[in-house]
FIDO-957537 format. One record per residue (C-alpha): residue number from 1; y, x, z negated. Coordinates in steps of 0.1 Angstrom, whole numbers, plus 5000, padded with zeros to 4 digits. Last residue first. Example, Ala and Ser with C-alpha at 12.3 -4.5 7.8 and 13.67 -1.06 7.14 Angstrom:
FIDO-957537
2; 4989; 5137; 4929
1; 4955; 5123; 4922
//
This chain:
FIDO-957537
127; 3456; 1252; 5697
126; 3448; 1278; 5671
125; 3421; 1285; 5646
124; 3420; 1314; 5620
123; 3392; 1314; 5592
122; 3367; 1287; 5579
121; 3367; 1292; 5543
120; 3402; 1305; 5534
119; 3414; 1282; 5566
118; 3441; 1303; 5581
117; 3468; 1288; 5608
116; 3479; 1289; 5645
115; 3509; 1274; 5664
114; 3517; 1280; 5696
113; 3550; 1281; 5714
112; 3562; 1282; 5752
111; 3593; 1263; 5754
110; 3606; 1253; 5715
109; 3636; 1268; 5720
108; 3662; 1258; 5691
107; 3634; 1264; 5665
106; 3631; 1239; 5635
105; 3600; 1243; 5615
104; 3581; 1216; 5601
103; 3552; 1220; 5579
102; 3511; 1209; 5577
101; 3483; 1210; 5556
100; 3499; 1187; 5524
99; 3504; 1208; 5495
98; 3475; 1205; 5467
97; 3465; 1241; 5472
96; 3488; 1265; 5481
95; 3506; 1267; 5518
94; 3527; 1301; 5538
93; 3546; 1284; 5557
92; 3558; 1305; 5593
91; 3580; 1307; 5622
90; 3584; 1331; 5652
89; 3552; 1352; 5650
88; 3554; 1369; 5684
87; 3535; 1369; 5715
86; 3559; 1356; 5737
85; 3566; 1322; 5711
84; 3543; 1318; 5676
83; 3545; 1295; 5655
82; 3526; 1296; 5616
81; 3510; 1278; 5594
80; 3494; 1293; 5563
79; 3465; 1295; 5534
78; 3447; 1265; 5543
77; 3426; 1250; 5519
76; 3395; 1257; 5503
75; 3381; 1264; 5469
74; 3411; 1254; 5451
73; 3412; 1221; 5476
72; 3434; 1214; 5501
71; 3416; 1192; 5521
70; 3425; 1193; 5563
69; 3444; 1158; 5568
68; 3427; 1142; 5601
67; 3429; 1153; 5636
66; 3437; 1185; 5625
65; 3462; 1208; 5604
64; 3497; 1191; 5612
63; 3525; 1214; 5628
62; 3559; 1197; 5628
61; 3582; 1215; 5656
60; 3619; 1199; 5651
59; 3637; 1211; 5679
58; 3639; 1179; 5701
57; 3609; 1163; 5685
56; 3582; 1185; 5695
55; 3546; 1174; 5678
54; 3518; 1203; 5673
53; 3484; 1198; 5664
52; 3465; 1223; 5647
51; 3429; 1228; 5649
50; 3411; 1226; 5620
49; 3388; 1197; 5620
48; 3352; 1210; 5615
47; 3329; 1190; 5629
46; 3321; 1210; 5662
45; 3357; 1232; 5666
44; 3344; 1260; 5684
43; 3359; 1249; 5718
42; 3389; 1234; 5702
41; 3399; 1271; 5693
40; 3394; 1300; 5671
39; 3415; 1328; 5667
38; 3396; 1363; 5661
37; 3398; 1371; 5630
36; 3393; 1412; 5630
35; 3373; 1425; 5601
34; 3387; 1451; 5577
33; 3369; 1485; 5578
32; 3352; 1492; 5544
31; 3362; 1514; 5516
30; 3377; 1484; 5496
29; 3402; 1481; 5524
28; 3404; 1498; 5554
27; 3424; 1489; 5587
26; 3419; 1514; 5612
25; 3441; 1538; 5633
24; 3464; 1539; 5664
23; 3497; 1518; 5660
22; 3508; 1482; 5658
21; 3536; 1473; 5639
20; 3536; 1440; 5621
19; 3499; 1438; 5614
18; 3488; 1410; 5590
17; 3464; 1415; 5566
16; 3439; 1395; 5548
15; 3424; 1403; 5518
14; 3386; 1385; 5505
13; 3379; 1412; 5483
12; 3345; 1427; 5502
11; 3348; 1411; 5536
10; 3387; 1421; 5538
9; 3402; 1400; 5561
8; 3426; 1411; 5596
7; 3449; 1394; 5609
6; 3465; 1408; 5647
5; 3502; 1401; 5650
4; 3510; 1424; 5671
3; 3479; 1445; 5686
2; 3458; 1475; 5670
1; 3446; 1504; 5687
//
């Protein structure tokens, strides 16, 4: 059974889902069962710099990608930011290539969040 919120990537085609409802089943694509991210944290973070950090300013919630600027290159970048609060996805920014790796989101609770985003190379991290 799937959870809320779970992503899932394609290994074949490289797409990732997002479940909004969860239910019994399997996610396919390309003929293949889609692989579960799991959400990476500082513990696997070695040299990589992908975890977010998060700075509250009253209830502006800016979400920067690492310790230093993440590159947001064609070949990699991070796809999107998001917030999430109880469980749920709460806030999101979905990001190109070129953009700076972070966004600000405005949330009149800011008690309890997360934030977590995709690296198209090195998948999902979260603080």
């Amino acid at each position: 059974m799937t959870k809320l919120n779970e992503i899932y990537k394609c290994s074949i085609c490289g797409n990732v889902v997002q479940v909004i409802e969860a239910h019994a089943g399997t996610r396919v694509c390309c003929g293949e069962d889609m692989k579960l991210m799991e959400e990476k944290t500082a513990a696997q973070e070695g040299k990589e710099k992908h975890v977010p950090v998060v700075t509250v300013k009253g209830k502006n919630v800016t979400v920067k990608v690492g310790s230093v600027p993440h590159p947001m290159e064609q070949a990699h970048f991070i796809e999107f930011i998001q917030l999430l609060k109880n469980g749920k996805v709460v806030a999101e920014k979905q990001l190109s290539p070129g953009e700076k790796p972070e966004a600000v989101f405005c949330l009149d609770d800011t008690s309890g969040i997360k934030a977590r985003e995709l690296c198209n190379v090195h998948g999902l991290w979260t603080n």
